[in-house]
C-alpha positions as CSV (number, residue, x, y, z in Angstrom):
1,X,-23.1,-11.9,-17.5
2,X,-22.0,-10.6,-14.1
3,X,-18.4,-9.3,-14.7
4,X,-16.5,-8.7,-11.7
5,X,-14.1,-5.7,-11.3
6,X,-12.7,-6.4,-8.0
7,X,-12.8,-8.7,-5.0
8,X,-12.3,-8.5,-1.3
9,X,-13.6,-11.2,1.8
10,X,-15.8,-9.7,4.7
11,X,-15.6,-11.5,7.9
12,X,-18.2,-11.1,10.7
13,X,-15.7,-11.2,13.6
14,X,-16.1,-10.2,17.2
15,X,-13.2,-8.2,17.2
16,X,-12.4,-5.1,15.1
17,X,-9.5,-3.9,16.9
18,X,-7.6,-6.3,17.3
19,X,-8.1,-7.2,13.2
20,X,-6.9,-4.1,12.5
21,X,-4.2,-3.9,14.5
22,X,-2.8,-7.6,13.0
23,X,-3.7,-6.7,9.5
24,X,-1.7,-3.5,9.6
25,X,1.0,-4.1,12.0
26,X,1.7,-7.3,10.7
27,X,0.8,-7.6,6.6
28,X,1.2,-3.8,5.9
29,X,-3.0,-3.1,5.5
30,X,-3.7,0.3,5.0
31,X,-7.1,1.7,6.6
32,X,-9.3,2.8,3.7
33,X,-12.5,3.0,6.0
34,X,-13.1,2.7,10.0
35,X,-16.0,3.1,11.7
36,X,-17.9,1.5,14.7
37,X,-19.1,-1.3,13.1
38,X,-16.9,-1.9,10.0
39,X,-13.4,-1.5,8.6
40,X,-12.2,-2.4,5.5
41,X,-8.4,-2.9,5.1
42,X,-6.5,-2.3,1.4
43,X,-2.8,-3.6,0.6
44,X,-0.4,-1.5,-1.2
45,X,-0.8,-4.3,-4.1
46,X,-4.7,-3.5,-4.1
47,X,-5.9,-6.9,-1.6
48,X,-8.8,-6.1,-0.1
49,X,-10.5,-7.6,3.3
50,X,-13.4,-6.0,5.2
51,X,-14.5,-7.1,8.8
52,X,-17.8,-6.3,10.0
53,X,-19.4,-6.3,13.9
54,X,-22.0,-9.1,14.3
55,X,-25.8,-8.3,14.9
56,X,-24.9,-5.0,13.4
57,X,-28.6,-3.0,12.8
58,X,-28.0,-1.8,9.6
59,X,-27.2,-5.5,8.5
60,X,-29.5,-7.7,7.3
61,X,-30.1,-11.2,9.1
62,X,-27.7,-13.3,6.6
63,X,-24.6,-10.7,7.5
64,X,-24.8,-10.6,11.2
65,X,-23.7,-14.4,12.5
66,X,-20.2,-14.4,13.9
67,X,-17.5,-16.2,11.6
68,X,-16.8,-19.5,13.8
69,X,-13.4,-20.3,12.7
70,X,-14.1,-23.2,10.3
71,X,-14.1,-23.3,6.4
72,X,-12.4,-20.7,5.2
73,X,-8.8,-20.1,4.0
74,X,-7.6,-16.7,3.1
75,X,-4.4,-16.5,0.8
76,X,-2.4,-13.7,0.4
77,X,0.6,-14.5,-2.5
78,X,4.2,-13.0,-1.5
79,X,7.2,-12.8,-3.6
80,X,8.9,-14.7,-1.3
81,X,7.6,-17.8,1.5
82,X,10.6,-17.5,3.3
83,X,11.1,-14.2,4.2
84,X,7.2,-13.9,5.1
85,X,7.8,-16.9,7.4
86,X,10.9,-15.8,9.0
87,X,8.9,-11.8,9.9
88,X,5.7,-14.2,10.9
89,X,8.1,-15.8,13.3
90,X,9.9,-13.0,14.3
91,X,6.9,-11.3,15.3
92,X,5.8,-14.3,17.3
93,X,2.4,-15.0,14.8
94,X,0.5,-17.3,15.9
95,X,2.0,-20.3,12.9
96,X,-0.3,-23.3,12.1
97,X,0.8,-25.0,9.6
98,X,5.1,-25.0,9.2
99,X,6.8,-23.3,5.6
100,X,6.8,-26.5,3.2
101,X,6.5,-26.5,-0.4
102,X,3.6,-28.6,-2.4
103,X,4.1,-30.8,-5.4
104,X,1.1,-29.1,-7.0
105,X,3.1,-26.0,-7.2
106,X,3.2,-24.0,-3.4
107,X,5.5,-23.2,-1.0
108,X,3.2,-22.0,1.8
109,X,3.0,-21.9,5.6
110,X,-0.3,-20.8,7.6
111,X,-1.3,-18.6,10.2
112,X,-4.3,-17.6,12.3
113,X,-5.7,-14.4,12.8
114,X,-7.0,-13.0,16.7
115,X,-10.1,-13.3,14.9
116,X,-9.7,-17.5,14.1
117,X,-9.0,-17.2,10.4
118,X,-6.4,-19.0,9.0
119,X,-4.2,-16.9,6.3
120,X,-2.3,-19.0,3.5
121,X,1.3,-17.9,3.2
122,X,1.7,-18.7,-0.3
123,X,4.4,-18.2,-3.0
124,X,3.8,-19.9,-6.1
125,X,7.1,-22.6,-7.8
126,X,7.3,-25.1,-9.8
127,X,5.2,-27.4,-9.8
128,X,6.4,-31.4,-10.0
129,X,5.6,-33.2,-13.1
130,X,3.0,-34.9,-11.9
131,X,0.8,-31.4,-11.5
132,X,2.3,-29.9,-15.1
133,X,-0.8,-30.5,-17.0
134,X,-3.5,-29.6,-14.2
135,X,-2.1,-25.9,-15.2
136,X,-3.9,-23.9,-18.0
């Protein structure tokens, strides 16, 4: 069995800059590694997230196609929805999806990176009783 010690996304975006900048000015990324083609971005918590230049020679034909924008959510859990919605307003990010909690258990809000991905503001409640037994 393949047992997993860690985890972290790698988007194929067009622009590293401006994911760096977002990732560290606005969600408190630390740089653990920037080059030319790649930088990979760590939390103080230990999240993970890499973003990588398209068409990139040292990449292999299945890593170099441009993310597009469409099927992919990227959560990052806070302590509190709230506060992270109030400094995502505050700092004029670019909101999607308005704070509202979830009977399954979520208070969340969304928003979308320069890059076109869409990061789930989530803080885990209660869930109603509806959703109790869907948890282990």
């Amino acid at each position: 069995m393949i047992e997993p010690k860690s985890s972290f996304p790698v988007f194929v975006i067009k622009n590293l800059d401006a994911a760096k900048y977002f990732y560290t000015e606005n969600l408190g990324f630390d740089v653990a590694f920037s080059g030319d083609w790649y930088i990979h971005l760590v939390s103080k918590s230990g999240v993970q997230i890499g973003f990588l230049l398209p068409s990139h020679s040292t990449q292999p034909p299945i890593f170099q196609k441009p993310y597009i924008g469409e099927g992919v959510i990227f959560s990052l859990e806070v302590e509190d929805a709230d506060v992270a919605f109030e400094e995502a307003k505050s700092k004029s990010l670019n909101i999607v999806l308005e704070l509202r909690s979830e009977d399954w258990g979520q208070r969340h809000f969304c928003v979308q990176d320069p890059n076109g991905i869409y990061l789930d503001i989530v803080q885990s409640i209660e869930p109603t009783e509806e959703y109790q037994n869907d948890y282990n």
